[in-house]
PDB file with one MODEL, atoms N, CA, C and O in Angstrom:
MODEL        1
ATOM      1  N   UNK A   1       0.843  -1.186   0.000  1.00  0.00           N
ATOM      2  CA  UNK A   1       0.000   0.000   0.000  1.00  0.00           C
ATOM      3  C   UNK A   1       0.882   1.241   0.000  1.00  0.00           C
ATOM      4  O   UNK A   1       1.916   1.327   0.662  1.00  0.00           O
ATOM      5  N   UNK A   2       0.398   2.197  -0.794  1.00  0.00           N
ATOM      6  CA  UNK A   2       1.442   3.502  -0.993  1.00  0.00           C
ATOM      7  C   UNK A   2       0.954   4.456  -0.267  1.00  0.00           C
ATOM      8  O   UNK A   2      -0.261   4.653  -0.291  1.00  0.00           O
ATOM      9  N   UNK A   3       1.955   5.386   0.673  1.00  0.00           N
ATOM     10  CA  UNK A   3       1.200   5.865   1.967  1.00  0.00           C
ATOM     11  C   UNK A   3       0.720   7.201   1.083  1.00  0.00           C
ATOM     12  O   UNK A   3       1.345   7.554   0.083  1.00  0.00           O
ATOM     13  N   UNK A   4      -0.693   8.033   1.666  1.00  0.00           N
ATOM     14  CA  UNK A   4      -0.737   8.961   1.137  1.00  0.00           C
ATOM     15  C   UNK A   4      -0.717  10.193   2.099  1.00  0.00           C
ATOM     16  O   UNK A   4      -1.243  10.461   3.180  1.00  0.00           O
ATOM     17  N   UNK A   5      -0.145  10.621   1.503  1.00  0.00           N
ATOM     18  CA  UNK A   5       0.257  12.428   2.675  1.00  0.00           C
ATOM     19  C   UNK A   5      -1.509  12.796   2.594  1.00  0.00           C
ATOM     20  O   UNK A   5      -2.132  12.796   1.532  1.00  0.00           O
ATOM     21  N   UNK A   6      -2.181  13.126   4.077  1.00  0.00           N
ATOM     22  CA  UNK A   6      -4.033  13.556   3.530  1.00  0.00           C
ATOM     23  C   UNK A   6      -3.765  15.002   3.563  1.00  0.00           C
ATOM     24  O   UNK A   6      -4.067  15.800   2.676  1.00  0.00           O
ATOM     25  N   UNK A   7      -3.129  15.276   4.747  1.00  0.00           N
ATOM     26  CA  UNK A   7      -3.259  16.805   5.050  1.00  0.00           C
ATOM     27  C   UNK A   7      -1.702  17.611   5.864  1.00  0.00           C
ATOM     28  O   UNK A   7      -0.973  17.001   6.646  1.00  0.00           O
ATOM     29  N   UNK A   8      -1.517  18.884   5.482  1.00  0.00           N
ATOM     30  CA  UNK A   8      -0.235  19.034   6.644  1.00  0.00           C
ATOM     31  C   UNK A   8      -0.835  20.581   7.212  1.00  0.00           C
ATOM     32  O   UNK A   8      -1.331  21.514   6.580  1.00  0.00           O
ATOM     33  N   UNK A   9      -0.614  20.443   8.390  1.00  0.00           N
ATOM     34  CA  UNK A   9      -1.356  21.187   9.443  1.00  0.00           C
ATOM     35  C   UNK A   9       0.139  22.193  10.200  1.00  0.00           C
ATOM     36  O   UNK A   9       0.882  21.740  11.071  1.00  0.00           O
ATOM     37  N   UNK A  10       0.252  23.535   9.599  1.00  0.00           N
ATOM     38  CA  UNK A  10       1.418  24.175  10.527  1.00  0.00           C
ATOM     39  C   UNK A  10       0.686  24.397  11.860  1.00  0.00           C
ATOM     40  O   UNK A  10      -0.525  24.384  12.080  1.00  0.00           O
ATOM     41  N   UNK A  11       1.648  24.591  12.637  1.00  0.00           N
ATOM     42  CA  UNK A  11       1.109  25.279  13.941  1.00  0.00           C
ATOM     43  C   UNK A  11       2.245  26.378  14.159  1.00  0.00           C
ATOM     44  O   UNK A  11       3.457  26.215  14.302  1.00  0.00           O
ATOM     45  N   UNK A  12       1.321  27.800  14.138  1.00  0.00           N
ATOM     46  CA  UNK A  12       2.496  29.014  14.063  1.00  0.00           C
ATOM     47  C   UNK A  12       2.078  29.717  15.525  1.00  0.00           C
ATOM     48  O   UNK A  12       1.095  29.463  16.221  1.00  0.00           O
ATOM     49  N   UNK A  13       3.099  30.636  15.747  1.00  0.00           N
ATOM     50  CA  UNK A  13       3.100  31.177  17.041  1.00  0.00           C
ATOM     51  C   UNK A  13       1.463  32.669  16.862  1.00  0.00           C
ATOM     52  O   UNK A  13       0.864  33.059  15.860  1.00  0.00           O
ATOM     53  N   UNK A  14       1.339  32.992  18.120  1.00  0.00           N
ATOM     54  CA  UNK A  14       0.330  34.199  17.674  1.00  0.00           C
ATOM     55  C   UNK A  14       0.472  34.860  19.322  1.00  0.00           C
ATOM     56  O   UNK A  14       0.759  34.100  20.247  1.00  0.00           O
ATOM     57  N   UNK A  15       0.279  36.071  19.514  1.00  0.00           N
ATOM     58  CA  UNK A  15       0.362  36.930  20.261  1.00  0.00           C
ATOM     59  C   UNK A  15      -0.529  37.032  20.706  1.00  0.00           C
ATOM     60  O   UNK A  15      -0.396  37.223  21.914  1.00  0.00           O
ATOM     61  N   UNK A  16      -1.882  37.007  20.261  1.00  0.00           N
ATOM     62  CA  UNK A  16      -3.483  36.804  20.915  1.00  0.00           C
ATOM     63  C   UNK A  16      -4.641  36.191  19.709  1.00  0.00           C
ATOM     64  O   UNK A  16      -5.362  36.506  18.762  1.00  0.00           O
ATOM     65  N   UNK A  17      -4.114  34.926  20.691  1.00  0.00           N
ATOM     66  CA  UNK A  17      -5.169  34.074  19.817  1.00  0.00           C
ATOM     67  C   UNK A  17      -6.744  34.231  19.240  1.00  0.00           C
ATOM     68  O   UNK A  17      -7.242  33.898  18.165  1.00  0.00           O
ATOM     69  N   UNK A  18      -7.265  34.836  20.340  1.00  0.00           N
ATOM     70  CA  UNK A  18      -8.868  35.717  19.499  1.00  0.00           C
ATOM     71  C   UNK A  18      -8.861  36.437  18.633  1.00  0.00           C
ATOM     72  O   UNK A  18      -9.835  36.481  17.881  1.00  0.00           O
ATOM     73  N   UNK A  19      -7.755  37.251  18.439  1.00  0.00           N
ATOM     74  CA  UNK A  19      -7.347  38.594  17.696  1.00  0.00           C
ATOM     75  C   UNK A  19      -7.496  37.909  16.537  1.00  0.00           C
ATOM     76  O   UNK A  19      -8.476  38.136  15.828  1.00  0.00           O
ATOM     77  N   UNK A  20      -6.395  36.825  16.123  1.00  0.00           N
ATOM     78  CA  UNK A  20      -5.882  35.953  15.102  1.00  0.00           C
ATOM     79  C   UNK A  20      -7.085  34.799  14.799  1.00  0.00           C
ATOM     80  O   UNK A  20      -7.196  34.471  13.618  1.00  0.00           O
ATOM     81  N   UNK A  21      -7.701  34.366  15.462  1.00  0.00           N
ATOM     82  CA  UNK A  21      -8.932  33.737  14.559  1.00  0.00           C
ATOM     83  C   UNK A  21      -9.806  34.796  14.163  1.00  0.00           C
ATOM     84  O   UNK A  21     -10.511  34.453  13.213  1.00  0.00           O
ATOM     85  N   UNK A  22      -9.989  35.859  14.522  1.00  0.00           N
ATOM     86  CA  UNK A  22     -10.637  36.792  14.424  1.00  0.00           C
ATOM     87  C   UNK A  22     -10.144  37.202  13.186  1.00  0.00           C
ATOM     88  O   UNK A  22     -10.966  36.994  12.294  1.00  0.00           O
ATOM     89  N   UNK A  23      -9.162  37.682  12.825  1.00  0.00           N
ATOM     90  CA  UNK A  23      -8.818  37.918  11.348  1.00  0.00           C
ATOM     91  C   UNK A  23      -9.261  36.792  10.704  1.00  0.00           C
ATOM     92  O   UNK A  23     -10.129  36.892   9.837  1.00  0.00           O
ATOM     93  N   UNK A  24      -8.662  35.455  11.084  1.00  0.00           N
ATOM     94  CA  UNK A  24      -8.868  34.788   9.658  1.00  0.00           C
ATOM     95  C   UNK A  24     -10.149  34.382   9.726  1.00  0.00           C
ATOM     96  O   UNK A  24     -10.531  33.826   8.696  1.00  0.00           O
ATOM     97  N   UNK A  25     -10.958  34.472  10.610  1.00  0.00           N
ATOM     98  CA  UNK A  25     -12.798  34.053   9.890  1.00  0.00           C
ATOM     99  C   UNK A  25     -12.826  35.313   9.167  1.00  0.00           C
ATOM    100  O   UNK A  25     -12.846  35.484   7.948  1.00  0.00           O
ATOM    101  N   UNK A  26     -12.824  36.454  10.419  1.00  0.00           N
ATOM    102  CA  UNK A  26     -13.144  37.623   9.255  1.00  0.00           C
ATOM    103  C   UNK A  26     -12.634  38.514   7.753  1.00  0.00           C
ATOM    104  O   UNK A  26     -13.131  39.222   6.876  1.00  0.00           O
ATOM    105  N   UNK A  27     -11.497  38.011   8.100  1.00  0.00           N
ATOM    106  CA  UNK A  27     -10.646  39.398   7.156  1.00  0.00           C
ATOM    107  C   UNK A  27     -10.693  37.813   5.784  1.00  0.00           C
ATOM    108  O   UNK A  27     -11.243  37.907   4.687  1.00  0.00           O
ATOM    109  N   UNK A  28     -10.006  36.598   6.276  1.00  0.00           N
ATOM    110  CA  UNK A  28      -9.595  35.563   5.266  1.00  0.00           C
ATOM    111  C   UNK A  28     -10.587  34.664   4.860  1.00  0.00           C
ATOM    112  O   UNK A  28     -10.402  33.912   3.902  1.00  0.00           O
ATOM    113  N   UNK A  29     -11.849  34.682   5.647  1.00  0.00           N
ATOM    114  CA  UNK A  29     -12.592  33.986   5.305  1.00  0.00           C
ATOM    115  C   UNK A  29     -12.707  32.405   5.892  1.00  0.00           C
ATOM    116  O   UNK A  29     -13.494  31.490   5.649  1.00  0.00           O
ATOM    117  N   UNK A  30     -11.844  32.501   6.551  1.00  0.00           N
ATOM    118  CA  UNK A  30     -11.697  30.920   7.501  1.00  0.00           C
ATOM    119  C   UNK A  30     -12.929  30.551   8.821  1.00  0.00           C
ATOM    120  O   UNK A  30     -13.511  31.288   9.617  1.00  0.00           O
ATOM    121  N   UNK A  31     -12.957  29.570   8.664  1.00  0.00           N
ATOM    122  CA  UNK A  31     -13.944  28.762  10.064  1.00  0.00           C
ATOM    123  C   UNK A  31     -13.108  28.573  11.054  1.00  0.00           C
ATOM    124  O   UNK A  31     -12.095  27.873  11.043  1.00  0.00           O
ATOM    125  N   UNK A  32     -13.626  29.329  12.088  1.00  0.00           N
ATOM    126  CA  UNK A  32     -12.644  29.033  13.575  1.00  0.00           C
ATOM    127  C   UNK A  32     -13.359  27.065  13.865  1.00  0.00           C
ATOM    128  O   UNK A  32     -14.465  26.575  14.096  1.00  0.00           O
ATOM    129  N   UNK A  33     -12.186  26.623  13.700  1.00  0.00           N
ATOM    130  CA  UNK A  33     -12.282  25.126  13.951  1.00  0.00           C
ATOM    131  C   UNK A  33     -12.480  24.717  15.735  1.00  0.00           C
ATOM    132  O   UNK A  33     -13.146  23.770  16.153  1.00  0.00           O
ATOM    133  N   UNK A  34     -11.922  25.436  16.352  1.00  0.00           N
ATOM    134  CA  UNK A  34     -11.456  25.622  17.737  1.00  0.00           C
ATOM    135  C   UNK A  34     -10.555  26.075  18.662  1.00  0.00           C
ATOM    136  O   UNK A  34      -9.360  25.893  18.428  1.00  0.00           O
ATOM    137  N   UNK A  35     -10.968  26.752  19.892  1.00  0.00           N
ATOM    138  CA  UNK A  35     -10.187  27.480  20.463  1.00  0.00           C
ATOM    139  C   UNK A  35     -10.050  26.901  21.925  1.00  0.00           C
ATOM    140  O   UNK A  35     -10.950  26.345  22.556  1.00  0.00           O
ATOM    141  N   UNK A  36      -8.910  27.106  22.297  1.00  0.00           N
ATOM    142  CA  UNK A  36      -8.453  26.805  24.007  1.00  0.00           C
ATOM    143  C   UNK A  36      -8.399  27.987  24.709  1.00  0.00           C
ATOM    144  O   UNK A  36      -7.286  28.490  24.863  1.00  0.00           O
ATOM    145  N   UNK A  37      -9.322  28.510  25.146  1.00  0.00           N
ATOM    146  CA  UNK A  37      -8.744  29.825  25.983  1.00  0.00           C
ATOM    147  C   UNK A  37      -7.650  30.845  25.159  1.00  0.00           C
ATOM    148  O   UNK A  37      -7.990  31.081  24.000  1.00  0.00           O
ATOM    149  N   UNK A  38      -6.466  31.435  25.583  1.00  0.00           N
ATOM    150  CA  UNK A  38      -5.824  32.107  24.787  1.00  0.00           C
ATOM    151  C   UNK A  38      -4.523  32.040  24.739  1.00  0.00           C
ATOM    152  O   UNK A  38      -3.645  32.883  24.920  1.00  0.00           O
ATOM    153  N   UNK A  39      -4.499  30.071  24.267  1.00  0.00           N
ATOM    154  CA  UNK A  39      -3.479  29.480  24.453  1.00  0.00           C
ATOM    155  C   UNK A  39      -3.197  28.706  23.012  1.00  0.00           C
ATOM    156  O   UNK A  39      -2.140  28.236  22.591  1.00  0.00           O
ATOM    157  N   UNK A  40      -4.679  28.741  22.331  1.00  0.00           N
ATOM    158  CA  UNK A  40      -4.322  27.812  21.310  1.00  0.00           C
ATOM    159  C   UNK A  40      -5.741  27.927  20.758  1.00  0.00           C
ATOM    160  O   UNK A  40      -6.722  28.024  21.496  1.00  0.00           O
ATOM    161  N   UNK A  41      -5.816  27.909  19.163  1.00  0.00           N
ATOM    162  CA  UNK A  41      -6.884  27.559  18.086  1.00  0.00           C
ATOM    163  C   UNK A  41      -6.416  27.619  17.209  1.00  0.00           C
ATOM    164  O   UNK A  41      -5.296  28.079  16.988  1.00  0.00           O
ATOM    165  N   UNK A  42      -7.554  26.927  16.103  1.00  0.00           N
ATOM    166  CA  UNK A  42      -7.465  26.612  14.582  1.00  0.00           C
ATOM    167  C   UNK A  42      -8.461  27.174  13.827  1.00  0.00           C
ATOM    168  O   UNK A  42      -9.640  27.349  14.135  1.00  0.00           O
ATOM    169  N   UNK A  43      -8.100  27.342  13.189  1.00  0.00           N
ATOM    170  CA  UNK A  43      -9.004  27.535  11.767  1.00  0.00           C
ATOM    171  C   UNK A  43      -8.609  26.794  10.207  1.00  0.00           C
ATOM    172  O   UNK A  43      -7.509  26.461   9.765  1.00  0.00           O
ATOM    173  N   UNK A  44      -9.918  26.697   9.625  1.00  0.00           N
ATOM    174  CA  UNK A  44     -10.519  25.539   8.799  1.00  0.00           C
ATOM    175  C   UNK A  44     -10.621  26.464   7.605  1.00  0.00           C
ATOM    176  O   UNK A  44     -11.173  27.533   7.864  1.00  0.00           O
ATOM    177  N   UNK A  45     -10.192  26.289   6.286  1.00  0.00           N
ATOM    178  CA  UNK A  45     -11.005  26.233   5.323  1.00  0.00           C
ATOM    179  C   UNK A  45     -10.914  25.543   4.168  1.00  0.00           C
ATOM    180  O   UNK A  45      -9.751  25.438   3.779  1.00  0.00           O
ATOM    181  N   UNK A  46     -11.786  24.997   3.431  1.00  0.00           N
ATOM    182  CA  UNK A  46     -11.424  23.314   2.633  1.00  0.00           C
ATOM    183  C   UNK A  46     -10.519  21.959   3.666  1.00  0.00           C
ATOM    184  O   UNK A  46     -10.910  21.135   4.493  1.00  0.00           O
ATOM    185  N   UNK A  47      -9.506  22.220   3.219  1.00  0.00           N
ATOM    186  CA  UNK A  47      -8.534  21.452   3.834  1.00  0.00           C
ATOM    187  C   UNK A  47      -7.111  21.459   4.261  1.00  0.00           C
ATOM    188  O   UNK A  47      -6.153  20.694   4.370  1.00  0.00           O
ATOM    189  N   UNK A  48      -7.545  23.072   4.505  1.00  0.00           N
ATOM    190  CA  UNK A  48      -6.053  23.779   4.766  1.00  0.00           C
ATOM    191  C   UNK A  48      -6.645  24.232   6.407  1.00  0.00           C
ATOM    192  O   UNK A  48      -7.443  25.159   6.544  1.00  0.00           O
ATOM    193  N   UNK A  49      -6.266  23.652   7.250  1.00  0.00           N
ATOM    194  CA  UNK A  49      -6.437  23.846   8.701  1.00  0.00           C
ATOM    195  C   UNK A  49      -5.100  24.686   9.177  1.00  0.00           C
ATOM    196  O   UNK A  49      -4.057  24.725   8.524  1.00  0.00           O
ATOM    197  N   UNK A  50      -5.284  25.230  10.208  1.00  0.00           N
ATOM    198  CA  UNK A  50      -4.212  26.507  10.306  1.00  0.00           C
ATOM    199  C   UNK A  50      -4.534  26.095  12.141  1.00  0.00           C
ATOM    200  O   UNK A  50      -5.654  26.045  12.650  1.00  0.00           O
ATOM    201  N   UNK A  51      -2.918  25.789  13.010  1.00  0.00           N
ATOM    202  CA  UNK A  51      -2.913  25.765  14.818  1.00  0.00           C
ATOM    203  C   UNK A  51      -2.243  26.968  14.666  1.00  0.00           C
ATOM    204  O   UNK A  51      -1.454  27.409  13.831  1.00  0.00           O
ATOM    205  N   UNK A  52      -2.967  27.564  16.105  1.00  0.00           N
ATOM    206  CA  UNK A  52      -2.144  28.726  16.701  1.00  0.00           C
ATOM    207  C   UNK A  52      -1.613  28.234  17.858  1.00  0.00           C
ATOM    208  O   UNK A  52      -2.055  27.279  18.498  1.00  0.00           O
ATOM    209  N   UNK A  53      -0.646  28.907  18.119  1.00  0.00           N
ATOM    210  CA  UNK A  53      -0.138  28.488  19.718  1.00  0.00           C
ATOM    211  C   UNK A  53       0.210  29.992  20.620  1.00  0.00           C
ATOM    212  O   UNK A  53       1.091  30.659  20.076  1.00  0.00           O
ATOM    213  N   UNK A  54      -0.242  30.468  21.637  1.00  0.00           N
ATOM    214  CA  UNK A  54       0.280  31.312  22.379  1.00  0.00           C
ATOM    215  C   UNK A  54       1.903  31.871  22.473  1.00  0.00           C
ATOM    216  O   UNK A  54       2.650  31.138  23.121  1.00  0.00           O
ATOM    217  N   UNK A  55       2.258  32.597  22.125  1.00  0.00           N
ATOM    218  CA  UNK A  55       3.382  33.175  21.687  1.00  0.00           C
ATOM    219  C   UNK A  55       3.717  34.554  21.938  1.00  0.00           C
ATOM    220  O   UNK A  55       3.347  35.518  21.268  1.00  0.00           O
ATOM    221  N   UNK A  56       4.690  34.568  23.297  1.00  0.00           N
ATOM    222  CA  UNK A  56       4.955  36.055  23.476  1.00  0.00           C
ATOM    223  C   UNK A  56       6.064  36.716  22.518  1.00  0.00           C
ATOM    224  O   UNK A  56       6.072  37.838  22.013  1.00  0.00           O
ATOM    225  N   UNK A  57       7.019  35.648  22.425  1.00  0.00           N
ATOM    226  CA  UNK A  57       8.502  35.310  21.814  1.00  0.00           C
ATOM    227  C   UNK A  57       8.431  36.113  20.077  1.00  0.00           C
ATOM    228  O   UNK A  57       7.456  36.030  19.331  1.00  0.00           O
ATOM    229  N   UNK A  58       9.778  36.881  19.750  1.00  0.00           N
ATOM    230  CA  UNK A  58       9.549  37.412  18.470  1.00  0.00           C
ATOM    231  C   UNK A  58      10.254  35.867  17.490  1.00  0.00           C
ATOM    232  O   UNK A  58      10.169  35.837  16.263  1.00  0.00           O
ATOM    233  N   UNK A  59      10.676  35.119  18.013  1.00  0.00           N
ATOM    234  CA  UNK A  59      10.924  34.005  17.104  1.00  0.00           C
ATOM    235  C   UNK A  59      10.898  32.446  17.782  1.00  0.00           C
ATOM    236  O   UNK A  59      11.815  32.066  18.510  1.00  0.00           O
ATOM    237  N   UNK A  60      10.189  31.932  17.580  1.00  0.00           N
ATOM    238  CA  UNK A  60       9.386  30.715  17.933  1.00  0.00           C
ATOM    239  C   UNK A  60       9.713  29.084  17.116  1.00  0.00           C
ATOM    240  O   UNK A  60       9.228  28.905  15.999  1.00  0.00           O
ATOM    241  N   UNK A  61      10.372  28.212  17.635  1.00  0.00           N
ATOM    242  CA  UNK A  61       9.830  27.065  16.715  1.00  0.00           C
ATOM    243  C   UNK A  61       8.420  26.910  16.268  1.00  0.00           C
ATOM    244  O   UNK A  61       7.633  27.567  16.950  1.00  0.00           O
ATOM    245  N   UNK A  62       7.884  26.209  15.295  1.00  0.00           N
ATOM    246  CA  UNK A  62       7.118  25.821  14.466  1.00  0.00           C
ATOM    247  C   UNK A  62       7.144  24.524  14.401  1.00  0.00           C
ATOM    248  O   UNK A  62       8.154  23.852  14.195  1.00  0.00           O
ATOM    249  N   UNK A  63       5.910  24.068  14.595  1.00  0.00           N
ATOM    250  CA  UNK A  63       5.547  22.546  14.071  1.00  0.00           C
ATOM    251  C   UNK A  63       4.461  22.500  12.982  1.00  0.00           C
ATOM    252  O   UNK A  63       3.509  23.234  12.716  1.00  0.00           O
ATOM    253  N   UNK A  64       5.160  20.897  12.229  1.00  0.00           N
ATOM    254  CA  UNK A  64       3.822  21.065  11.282  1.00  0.00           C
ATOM    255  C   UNK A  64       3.040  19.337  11.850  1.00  0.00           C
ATOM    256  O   UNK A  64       3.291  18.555  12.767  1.00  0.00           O
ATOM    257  N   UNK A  65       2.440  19.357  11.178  1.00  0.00           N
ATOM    258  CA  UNK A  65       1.288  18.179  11.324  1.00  0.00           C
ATOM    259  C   UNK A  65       1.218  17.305  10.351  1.00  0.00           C
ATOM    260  O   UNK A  65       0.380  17.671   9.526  1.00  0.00           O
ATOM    261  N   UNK A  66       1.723  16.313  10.076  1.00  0.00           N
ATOM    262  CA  UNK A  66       1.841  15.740   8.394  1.00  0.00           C
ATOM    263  C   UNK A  66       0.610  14.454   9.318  1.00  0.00           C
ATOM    264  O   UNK A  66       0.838  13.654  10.225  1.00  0.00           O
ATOM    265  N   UNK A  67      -0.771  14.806   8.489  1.00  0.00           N
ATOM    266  CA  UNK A  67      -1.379  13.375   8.666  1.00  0.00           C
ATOM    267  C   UNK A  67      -1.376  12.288   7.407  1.00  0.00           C
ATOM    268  O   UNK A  67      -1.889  12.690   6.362  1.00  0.00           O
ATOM    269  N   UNK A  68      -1.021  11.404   7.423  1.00  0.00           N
ATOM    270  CA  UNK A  68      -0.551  10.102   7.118  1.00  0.00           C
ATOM    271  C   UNK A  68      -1.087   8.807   7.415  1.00  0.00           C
ATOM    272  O   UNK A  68      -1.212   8.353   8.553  1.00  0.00           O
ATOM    273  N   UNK A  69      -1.515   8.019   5.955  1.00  0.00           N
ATOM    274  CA  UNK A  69      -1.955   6.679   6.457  1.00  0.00           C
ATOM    275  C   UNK A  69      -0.832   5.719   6.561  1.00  0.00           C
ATOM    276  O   UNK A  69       0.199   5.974   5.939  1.00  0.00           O
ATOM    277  N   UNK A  70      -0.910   4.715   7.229  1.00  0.00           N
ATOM    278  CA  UNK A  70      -0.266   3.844   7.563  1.00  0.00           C
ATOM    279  C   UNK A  70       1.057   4.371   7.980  1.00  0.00           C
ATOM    280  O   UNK A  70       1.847   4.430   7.038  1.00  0.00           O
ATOM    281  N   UNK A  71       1.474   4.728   8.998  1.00  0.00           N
ATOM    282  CA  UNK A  71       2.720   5.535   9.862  1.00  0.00           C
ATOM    283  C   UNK A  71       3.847   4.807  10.044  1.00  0.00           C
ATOM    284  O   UNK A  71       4.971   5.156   9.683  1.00  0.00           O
ATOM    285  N   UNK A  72       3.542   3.724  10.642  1.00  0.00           N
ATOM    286  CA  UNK A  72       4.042   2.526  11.256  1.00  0.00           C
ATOM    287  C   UNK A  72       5.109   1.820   9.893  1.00  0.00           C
ATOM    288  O   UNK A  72       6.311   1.655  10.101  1.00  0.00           O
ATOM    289  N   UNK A  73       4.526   1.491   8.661  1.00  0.00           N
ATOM    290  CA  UNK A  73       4.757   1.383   7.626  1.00  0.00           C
ATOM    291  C   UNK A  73       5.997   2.260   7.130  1.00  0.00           C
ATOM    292  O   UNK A  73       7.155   1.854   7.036  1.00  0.00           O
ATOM    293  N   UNK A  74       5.347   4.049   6.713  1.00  0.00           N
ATOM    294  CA  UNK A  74       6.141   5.153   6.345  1.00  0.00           C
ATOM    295  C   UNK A  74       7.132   4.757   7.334  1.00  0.00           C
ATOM    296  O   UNK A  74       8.225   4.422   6.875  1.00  0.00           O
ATOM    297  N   UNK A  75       6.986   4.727   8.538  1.00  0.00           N
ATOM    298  CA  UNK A  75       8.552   5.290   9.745  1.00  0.00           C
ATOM    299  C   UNK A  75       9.134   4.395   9.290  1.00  0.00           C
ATOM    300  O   UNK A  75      10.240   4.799   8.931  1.00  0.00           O
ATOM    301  N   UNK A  76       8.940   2.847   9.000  1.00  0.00           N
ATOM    302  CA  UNK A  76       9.652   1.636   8.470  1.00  0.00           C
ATOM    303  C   UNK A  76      10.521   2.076   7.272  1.00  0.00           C
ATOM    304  O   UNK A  76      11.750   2.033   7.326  1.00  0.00           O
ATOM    305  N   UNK A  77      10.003   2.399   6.449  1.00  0.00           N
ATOM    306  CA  UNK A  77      10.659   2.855   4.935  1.00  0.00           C
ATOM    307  C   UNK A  77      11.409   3.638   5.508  1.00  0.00           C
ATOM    308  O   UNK A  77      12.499   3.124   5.762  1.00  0.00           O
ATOM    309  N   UNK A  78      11.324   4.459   5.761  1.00  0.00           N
ATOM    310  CA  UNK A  78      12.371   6.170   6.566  1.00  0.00           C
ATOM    311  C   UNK A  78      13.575   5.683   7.173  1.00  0.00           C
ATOM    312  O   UNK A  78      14.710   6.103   6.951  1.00  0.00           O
ATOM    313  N   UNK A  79      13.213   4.694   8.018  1.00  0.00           N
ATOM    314  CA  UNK A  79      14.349   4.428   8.801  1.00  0.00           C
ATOM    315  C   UNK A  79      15.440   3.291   7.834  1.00  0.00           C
ATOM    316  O   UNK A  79      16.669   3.264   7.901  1.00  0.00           O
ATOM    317  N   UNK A  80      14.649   2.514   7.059  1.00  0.00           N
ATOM    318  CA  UNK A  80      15.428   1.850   5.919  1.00  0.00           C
ATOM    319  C   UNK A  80      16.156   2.812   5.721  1.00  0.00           C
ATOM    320  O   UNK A  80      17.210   2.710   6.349  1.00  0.00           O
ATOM    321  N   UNK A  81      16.024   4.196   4.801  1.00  0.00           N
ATOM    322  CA  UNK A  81      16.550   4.736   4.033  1.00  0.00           C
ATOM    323  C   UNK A  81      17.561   5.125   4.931  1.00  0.00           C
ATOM    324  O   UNK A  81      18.534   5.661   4.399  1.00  0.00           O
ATOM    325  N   UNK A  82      17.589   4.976   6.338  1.00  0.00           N
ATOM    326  CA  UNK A  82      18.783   5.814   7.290  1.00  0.00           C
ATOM    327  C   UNK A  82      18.344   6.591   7.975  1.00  0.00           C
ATOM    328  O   UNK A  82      19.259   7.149   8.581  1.00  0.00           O
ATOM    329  N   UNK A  83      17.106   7.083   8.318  1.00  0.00           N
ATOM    330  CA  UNK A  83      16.694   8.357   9.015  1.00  0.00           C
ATOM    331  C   UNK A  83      16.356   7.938  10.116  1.00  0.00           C
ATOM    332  O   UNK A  83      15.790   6.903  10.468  1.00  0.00           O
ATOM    333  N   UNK A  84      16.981   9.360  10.992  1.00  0.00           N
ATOM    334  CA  UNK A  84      17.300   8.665  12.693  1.00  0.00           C
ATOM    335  C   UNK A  84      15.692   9.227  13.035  1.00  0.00           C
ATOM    336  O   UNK A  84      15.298  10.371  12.806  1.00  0.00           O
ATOM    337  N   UNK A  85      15.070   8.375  13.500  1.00  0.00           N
ATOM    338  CA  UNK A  85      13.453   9.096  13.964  1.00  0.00           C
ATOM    339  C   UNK A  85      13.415   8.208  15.242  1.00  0.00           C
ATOM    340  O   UNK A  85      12.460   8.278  16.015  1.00  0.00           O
TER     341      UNK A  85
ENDMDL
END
């Protein structure tokens, strides 16, 4: 079975998370998917989902979200090829 990448989900830093779903329903047109207090939310549109994370910091790591069928499989191949995971 050939794995297929479905979706990749960043999660970027934000300074005030209401503010920032607040633009993107309003200004971008996005569906607030969900919010944690003013620590963390998403927004939705098609299939481009967007995490915020609470962020005082002017430069922040970033994570992304790669969802993936069969994982277990992919990490198998990966680590064949040499990759330390």
């Amino acid at each position: 079975m050939q794995n297929n990448f479905d979706r990749v989900i960043p999660e970027l830093p934000a300074g005030d998370i209401a503010q920032t779903l607040n633009y993107y329903r309003d200004v971008l047109g996005y569906e607030v998917a969900g919010q944690q207090g003013n620590f963390f939310g998403s927004v939705l549109r098609g299939k481009a989902n967007l995490y915020f994370s609470k962020s005082d910091e002017k430069i922040m790591p970033n994570r992304c979200y790669i969802l993936v069928n069969e994982v277990d499989e992919l990490c198998q191949i990966f680590k064949d090829k040499g990759a330390t995971i």
